[in-house]
Biopython code that builds the backbone (N, CA, C, O; Angstrom):
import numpy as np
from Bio.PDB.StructureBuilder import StructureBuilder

atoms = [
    (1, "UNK", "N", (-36.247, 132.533, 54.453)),
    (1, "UNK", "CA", (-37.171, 133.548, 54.863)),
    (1, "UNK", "C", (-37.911, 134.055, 53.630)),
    (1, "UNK", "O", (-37.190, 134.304, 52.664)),
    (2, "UNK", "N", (-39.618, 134.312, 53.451)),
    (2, "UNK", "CA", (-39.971, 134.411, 52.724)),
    (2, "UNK", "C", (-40.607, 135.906, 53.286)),
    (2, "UNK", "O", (-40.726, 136.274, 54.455)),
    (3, "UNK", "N", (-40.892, 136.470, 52.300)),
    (3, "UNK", "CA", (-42.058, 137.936, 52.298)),
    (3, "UNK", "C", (-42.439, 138.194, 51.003)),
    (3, "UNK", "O", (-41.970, 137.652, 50.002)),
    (4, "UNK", "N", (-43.551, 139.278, 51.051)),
    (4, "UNK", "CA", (-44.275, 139.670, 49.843)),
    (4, "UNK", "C", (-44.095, 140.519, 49.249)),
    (4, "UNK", "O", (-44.195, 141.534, 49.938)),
    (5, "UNK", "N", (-43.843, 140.732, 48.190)),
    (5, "UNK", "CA", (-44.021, 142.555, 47.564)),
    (5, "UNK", "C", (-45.001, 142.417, 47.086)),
    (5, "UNK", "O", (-45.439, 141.448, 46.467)),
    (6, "UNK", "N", (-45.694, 143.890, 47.452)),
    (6, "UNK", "CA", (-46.752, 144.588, 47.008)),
    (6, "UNK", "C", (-46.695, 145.729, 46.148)),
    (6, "UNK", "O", (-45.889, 146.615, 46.430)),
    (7, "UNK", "N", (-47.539, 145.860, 44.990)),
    (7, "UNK", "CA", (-47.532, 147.299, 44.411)),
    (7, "UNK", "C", (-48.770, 147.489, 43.313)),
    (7, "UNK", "O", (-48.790, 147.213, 42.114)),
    (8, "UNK", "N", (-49.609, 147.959, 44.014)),
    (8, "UNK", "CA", (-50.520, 148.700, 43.206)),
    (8, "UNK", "C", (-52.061, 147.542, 43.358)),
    (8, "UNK", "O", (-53.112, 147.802, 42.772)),
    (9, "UNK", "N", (-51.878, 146.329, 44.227)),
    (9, "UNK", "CA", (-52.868, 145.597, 44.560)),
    (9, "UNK", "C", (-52.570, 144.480, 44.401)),
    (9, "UNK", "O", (-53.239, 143.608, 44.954)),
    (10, "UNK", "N", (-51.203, 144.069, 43.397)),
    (10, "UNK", "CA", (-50.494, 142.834, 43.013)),
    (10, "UNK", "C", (-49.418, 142.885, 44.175)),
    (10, "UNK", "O", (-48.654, 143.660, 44.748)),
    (11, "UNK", "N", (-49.942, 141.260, 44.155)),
    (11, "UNK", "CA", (-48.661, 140.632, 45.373)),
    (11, "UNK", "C", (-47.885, 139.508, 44.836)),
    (11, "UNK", "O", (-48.365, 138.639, 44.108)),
    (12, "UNK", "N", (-46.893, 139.552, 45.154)),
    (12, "UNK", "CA", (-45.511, 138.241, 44.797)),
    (12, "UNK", "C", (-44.960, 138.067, 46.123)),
    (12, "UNK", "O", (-44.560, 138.874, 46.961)),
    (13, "UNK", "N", (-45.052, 136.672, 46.094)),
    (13, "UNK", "CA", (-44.730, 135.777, 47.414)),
    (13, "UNK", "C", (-42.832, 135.758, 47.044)),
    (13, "UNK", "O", (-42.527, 135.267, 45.957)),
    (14, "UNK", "N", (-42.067, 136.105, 47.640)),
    (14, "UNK", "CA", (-40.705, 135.908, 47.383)),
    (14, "UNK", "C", (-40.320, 134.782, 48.367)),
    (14, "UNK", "O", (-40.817, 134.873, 49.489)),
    (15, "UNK", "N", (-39.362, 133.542, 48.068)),
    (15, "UNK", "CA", (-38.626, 133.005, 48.805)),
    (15, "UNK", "C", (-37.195, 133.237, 48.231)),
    (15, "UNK", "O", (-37.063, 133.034, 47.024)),
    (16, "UNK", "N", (-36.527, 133.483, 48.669)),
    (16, "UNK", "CA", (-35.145, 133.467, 48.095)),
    (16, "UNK", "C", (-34.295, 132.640, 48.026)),
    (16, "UNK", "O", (-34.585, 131.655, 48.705)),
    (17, "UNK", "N", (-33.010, 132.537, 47.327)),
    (17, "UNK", "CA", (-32.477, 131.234, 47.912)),
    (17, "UNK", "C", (-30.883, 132.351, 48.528)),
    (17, "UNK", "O", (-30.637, 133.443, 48.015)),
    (18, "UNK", "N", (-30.144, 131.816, 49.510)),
    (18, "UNK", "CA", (-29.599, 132.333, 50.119)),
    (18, "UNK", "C", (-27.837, 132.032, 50.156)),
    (18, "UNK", "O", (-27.796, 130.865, 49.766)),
    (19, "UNK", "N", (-26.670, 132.379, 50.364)),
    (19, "UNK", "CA", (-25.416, 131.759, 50.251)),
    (19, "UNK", "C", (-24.836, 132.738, 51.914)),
    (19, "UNK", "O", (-24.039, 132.305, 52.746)),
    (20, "UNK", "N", (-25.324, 133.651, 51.935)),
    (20, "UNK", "CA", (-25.170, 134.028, 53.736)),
    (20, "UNK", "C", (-26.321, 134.426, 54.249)),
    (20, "UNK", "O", (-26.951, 135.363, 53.758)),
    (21, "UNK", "N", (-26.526, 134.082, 54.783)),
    (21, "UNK", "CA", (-27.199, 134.517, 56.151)),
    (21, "UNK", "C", (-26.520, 134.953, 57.706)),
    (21, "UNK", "O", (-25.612, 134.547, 58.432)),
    (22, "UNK", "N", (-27.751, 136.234, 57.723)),
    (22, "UNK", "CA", (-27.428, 136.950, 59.193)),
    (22, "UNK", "C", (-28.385, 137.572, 59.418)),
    (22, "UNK", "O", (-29.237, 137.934, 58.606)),
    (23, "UNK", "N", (-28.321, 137.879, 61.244)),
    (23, "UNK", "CA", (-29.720, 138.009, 61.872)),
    (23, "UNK", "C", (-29.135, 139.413, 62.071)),
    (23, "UNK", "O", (-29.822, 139.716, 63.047)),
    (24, "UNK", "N", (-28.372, 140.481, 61.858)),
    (24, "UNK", "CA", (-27.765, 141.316, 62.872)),
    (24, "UNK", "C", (-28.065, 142.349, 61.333)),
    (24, "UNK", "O", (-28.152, 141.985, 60.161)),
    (25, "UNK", "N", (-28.153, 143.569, 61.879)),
    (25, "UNK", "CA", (-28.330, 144.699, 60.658)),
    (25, "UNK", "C", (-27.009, 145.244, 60.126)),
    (25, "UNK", "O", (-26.807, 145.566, 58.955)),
    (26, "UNK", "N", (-26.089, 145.312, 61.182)),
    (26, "UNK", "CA", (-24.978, 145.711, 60.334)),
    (26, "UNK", "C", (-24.081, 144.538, 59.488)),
    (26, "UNK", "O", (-23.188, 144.887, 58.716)),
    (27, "UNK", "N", (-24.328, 143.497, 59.657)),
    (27, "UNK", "CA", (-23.663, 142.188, 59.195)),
    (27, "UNK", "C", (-24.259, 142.527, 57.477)),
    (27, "UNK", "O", (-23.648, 142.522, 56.408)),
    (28, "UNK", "N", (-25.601, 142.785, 57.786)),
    (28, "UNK", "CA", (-26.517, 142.852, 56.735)),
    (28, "UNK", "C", (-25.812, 144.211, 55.473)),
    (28, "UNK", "O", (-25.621, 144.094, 54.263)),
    (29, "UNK", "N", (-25.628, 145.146, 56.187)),
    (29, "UNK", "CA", (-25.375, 146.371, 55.337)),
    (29, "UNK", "C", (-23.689, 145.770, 54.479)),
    (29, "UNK", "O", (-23.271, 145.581, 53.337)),
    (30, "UNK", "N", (-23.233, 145.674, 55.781)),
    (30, "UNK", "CA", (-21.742, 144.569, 55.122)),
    (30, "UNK", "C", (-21.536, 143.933, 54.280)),
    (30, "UNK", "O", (-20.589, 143.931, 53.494)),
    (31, "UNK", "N", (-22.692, 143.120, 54.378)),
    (31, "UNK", "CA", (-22.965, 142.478, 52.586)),
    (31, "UNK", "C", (-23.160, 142.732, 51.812)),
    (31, "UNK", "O", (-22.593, 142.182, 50.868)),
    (32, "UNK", "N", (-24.084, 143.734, 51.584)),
    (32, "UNK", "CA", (-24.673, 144.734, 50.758)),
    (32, "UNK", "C", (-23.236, 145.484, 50.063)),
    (32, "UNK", "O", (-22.892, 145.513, 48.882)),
    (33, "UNK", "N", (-22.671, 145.971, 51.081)),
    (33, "UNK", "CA", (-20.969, 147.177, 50.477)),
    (33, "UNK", "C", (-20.464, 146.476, 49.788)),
    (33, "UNK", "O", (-20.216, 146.913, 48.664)),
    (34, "UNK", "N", (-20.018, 144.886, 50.159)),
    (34, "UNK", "CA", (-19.195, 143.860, 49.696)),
    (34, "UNK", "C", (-19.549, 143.236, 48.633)),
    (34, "UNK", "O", (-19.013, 142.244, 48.139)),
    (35, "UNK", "N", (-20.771, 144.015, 48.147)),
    (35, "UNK", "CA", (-21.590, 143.527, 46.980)),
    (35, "UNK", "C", (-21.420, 141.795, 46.423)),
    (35, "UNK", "O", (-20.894, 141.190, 45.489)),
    (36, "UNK", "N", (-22.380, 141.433, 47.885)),
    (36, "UNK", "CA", (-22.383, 139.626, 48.211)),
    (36, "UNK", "C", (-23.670, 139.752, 47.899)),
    (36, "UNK", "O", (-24.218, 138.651, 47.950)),
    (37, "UNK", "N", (-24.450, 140.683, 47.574)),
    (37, "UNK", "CA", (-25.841, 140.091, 46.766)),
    (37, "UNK", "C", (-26.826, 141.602, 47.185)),
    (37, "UNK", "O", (-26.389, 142.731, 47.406)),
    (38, "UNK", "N", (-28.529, 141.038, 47.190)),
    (38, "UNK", "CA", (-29.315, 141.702, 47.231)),
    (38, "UNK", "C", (-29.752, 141.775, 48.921)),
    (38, "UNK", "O", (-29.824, 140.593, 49.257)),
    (39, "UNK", "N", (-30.041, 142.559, 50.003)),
    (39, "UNK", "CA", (-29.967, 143.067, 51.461)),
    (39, "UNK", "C", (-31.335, 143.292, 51.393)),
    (39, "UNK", "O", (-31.885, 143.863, 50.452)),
    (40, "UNK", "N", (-31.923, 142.827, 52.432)),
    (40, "UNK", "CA", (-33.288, 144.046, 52.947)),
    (40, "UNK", "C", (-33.416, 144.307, 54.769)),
    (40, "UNK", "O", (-33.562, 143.633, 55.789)),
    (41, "UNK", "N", (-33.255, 145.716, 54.364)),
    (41, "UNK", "CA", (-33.006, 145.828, 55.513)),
    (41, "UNK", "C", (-33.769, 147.294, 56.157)),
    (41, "UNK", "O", (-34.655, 147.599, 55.359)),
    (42, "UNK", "N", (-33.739, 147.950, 56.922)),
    (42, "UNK", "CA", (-34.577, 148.932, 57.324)),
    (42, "UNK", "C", (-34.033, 150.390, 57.271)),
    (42, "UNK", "O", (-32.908, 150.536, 57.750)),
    (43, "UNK", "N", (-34.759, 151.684, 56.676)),
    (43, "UNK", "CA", (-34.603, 152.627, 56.509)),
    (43, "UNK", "C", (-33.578, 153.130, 57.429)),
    (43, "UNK", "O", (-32.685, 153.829, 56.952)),
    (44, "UNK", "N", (-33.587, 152.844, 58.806)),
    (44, "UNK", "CA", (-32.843, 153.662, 60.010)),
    (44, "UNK", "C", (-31.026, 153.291, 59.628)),
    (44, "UNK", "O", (-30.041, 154.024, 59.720)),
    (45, "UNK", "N", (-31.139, 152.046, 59.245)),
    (45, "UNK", "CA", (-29.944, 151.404, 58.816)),
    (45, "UNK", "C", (-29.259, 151.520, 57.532)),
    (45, "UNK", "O", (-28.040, 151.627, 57.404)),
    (46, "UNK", "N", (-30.244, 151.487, 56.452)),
    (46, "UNK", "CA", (-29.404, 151.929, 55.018)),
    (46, "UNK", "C", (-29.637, 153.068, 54.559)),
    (46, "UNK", "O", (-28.916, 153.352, 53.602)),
    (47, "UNK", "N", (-30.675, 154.174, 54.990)),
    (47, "UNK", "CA", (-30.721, 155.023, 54.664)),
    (47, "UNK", "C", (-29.700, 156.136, 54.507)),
    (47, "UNK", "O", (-29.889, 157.142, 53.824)),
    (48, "UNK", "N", (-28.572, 155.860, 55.216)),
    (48, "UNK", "CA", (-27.338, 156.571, 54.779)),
    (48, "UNK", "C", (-26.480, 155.784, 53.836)),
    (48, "UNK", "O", (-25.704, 156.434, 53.135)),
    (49, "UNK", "N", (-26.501, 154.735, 53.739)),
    (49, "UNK", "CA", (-26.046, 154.136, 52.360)),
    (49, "UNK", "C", (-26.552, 154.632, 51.256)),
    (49, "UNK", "O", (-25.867, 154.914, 50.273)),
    (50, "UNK", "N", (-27.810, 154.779, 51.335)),
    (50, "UNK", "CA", (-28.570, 155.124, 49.755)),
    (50, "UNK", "C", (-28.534, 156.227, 49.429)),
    (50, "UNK", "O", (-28.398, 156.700, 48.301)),
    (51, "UNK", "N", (-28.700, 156.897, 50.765)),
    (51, "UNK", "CA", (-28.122, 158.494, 50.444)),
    (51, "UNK", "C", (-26.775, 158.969, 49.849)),
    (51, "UNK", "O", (-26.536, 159.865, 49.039)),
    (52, "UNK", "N", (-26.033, 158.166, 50.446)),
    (52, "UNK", "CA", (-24.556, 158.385, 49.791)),
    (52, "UNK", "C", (-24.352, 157.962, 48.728)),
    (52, "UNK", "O", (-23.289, 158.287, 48.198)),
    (53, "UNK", "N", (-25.403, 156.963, 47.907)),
    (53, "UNK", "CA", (-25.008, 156.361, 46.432)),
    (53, "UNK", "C", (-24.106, 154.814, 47.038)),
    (53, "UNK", "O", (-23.804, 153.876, 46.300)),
    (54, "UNK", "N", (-23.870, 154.875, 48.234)),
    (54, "UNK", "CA", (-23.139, 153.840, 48.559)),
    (54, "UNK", "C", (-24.102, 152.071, 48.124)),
    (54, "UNK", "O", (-23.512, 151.095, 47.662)),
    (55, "UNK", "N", (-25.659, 152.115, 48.447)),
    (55, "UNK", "CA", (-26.332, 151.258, 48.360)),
    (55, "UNK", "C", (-27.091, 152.091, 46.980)),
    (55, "UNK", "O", (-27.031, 153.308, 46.802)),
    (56, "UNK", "N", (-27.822, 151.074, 46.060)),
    (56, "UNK", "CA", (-28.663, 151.118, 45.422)),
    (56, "UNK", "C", (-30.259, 150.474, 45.929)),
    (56, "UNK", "O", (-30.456, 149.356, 46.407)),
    (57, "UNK", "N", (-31.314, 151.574, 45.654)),
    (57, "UNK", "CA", (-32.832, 150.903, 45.745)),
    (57, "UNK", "C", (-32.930, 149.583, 44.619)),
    (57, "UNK", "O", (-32.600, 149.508, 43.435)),
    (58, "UNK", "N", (-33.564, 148.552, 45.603)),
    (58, "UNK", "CA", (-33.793, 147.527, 44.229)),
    (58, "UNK", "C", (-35.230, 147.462, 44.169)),
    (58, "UNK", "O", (-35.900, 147.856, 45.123)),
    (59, "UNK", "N", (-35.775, 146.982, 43.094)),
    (59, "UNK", "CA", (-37.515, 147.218, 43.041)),
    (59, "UNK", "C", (-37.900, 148.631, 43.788)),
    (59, "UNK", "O", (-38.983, 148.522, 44.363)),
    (60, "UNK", "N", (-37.314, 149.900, 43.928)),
    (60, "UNK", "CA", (-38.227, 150.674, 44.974)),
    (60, "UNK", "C", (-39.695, 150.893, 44.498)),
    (60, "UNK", "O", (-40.303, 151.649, 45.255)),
    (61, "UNK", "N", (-40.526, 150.370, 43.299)),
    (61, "UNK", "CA", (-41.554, 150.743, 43.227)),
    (61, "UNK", "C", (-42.672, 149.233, 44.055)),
    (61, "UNK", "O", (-43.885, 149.137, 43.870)),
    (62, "UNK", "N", (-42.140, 148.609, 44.604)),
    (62, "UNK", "CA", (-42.430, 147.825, 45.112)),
    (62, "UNK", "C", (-42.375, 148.152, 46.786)),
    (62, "UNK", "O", (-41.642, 148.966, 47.347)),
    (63, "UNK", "N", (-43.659, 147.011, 47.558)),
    (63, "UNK", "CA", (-43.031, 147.501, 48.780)),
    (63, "UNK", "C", (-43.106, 146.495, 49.539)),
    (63, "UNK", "O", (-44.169, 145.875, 49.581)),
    (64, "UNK", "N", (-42.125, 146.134, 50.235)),
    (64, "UNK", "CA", (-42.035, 144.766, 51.165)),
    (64, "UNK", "C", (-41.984, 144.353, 52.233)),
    (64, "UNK", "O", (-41.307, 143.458, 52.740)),
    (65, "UNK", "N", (-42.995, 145.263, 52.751)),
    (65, "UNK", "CA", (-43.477, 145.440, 54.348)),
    (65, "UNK", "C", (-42.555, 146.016, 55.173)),
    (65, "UNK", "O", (-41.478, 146.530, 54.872)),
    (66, "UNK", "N", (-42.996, 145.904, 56.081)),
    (66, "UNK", "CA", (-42.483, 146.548, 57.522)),
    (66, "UNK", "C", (-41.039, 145.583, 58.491)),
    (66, "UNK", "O", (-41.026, 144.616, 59.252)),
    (67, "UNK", "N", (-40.168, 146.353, 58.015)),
    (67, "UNK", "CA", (-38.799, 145.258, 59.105)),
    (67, "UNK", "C", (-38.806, 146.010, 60.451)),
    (67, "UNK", "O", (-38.664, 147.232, 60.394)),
    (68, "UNK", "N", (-38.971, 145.362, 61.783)),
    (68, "UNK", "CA", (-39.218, 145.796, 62.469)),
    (68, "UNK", "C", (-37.872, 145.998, 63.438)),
    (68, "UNK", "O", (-36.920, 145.262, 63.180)),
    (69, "UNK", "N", (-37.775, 146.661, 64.204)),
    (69, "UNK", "CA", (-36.456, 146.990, 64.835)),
    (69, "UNK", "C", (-36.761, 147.149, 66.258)),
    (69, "UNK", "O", (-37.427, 148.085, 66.702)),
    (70, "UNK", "N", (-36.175, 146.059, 67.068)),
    (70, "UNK", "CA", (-36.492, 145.853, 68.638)),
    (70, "UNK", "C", (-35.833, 145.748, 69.462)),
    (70, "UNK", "O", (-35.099, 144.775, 69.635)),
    (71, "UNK", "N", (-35.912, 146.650, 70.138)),
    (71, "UNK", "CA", (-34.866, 146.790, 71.641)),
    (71, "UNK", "C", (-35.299, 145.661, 72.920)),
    (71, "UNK", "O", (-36.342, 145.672, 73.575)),
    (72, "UNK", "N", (-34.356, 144.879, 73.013)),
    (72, "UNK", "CA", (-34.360, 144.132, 74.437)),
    (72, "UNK", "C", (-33.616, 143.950, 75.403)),
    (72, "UNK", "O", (-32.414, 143.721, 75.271)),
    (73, "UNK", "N", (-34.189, 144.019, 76.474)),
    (73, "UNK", "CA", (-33.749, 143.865, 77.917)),
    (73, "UNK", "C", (-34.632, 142.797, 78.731)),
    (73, "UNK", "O", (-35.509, 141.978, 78.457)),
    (74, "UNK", "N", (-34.019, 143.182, 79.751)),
    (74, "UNK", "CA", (-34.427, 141.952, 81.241)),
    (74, "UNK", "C", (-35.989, 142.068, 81.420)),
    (74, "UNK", "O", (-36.238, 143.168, 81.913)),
    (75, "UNK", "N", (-36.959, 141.439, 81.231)),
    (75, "UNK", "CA", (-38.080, 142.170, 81.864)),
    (75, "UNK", "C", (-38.225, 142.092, 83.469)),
    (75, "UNK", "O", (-38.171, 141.033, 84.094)),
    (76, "UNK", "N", (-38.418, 143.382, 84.056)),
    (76, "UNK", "CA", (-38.585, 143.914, 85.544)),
    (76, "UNK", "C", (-39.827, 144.390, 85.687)),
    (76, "UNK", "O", (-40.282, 144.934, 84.681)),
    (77, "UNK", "N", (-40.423, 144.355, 86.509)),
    (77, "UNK", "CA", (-42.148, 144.985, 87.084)),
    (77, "UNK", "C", (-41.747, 146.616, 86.608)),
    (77, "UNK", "O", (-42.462, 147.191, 85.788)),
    (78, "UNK", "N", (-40.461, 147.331, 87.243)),
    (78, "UNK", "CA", (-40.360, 148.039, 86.727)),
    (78, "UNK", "C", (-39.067, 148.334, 85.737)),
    (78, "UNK", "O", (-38.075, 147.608, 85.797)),
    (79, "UNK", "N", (-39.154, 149.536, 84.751)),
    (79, "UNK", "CA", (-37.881, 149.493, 83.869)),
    (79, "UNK", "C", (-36.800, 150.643, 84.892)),
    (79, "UNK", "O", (-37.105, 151.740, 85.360)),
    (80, "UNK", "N", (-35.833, 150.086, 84.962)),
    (80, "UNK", "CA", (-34.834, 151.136, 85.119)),
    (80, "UNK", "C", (-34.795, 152.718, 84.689)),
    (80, "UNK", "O", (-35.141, 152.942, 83.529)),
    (81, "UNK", "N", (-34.437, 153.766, 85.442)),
    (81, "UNK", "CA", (-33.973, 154.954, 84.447)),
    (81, "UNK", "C", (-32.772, 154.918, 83.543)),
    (81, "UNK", "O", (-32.721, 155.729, 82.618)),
    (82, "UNK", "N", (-31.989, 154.219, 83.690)),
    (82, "UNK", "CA", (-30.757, 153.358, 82.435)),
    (82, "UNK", "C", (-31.631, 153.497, 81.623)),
    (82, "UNK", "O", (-31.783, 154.414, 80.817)),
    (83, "UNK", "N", (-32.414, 152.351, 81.844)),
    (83, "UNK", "CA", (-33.364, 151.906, 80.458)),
    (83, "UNK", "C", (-33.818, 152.631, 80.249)),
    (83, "UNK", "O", (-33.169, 153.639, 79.966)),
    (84, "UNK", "N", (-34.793, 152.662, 80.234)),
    (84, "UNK", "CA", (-35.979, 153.912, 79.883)),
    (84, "UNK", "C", (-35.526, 155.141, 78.800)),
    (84, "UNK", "O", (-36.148, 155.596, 77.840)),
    (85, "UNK", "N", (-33.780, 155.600, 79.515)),
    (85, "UNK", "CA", (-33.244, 156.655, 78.738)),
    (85, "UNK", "C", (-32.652, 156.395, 77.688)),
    (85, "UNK", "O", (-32.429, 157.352, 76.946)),
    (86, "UNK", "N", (-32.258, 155.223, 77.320)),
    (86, "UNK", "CA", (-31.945, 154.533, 76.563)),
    (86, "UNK", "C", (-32.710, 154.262, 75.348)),
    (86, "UNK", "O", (-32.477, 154.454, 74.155)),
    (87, "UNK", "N", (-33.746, 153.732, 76.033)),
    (87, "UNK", "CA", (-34.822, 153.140, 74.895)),
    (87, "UNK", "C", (-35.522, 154.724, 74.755)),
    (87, "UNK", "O", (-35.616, 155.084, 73.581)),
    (88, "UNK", "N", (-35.935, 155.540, 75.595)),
    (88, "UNK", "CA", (-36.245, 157.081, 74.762)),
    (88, "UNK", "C", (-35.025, 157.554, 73.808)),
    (88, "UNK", "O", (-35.540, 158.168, 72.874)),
    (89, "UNK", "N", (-33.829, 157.523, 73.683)),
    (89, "UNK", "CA", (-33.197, 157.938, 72.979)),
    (89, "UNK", "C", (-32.953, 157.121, 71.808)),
    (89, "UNK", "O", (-32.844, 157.742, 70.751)),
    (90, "UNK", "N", (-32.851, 155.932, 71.775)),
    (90, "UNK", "CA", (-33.080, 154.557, 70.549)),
    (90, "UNK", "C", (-34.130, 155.203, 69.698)),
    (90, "UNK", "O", (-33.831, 155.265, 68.505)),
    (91, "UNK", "N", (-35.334, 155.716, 70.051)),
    (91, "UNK", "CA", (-36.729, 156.044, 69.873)),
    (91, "UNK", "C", (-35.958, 157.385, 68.979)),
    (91, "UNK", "O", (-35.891, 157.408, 67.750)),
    (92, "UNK", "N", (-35.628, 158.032, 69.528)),
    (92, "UNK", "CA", (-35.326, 159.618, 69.035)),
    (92, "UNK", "C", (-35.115, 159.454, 67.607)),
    (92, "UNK", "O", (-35.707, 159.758, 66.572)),
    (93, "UNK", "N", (-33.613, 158.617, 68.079)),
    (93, "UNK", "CA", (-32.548, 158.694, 67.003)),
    (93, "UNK", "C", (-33.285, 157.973, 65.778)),
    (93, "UNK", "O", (-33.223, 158.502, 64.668)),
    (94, "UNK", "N", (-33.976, 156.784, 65.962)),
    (94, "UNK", "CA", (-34.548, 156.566, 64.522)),
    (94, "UNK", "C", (-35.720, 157.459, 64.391)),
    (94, "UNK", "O", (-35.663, 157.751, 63.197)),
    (95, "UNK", "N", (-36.517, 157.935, 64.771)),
    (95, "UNK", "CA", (-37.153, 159.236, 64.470)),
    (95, "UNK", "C", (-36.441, 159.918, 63.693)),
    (95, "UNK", "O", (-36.821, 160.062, 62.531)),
    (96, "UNK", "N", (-35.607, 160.326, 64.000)),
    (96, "UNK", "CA", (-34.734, 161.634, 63.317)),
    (96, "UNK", "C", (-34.176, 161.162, 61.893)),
    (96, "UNK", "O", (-34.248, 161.620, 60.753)),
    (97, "UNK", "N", (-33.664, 160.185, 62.403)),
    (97, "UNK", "CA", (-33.301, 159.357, 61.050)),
    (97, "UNK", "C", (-34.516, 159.318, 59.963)),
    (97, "UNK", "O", (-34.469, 159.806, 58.834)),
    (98, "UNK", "N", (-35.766, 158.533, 60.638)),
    (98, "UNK", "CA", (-36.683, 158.105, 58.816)),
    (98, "UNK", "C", (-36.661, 159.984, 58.951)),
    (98, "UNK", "O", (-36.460, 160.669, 57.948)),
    (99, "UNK", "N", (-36.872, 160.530, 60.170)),
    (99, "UNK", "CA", (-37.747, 162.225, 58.915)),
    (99, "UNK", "C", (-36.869, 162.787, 58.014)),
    (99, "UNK", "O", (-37.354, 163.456, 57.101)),
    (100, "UNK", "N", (-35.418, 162.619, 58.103)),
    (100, "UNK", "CA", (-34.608, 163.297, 57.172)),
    (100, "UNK", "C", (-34.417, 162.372, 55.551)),
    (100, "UNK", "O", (-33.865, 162.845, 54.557)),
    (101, "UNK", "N", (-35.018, 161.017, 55.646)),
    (101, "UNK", "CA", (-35.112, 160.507, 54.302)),
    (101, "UNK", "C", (-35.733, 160.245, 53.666)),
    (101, "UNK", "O", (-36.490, 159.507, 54.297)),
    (102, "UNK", "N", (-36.147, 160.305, 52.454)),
    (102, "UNK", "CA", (-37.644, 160.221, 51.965)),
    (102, "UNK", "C", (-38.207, 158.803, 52.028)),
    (102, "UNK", "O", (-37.491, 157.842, 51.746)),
    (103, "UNK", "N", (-38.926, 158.725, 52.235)),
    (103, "UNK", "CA", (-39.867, 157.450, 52.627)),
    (103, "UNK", "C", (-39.691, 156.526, 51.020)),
    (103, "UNK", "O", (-40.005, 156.803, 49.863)),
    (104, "UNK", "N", (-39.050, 155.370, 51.651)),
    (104, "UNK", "CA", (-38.829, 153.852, 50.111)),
    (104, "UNK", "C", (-38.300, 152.750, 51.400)),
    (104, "UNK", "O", (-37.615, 152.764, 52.422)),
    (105, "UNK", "N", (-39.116, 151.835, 50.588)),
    (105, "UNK", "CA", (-38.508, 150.337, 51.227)),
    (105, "UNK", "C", (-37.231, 149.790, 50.596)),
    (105, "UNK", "O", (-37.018, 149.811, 49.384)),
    (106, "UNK", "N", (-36.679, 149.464, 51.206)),
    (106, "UNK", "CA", (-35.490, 148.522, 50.924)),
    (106, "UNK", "C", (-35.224, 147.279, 50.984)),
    (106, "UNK", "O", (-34.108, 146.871, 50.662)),
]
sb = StructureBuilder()
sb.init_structure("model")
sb.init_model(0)
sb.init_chain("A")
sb.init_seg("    ")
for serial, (resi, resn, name, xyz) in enumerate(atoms, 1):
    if name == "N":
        sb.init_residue(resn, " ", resi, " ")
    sb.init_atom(name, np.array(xyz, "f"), 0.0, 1.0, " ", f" {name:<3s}", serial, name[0])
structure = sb.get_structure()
């Protein structure tokens, strides 16, 4: 998996080379604790790591786009009230989450 950092109008194409791979965010933070290498992963998710000193920012003057975080279900003509309350509260909770941390990519 490749992405870019950006900072200040300069871009660097990163490919990495890799010894685990995982698609799942907490697998991701796991690695990171177990200090199995360098993680990128999304504010909603490490932002209490970094807060705690538990994770370190790497490059934070750099920024390496947008990791996106997506809720899925069945698609139906219509959504359930299950759903719906669900995915409004998914919505909340990372709300609440980025406003209490100061804005850095990870």
């Amino acid at each position: 998996m490749s992405f870019t950092l950006q900072r200040d109008g300069e871009q660097y194409e990163l490919n990495p080379r890799s010894t685990v791979a995982v698609n799942e965010s907490s697998s991701m933070i796991a690695a990171g604790l177990a200090s199995l290498g360098i993680v990128r992963s999304n504010m909603v998710v490490a932002g209490p790591y970094l807060a705690s000193g538990r994770l370190k920012a790497v490059l934070p003057e750099w920024d390496a786009g947008v990791l996106p975080l997506f809720l899925v279900y069945p698609p139906n003509r219509h959504v359930s009230a299950k759903v719906r309350v669900f995915v409004d509260w998914v919505v909340d909770v990372c709300a609440n989450s980025l406003s209490s941390l100061t804005p850095r990519t990870v």
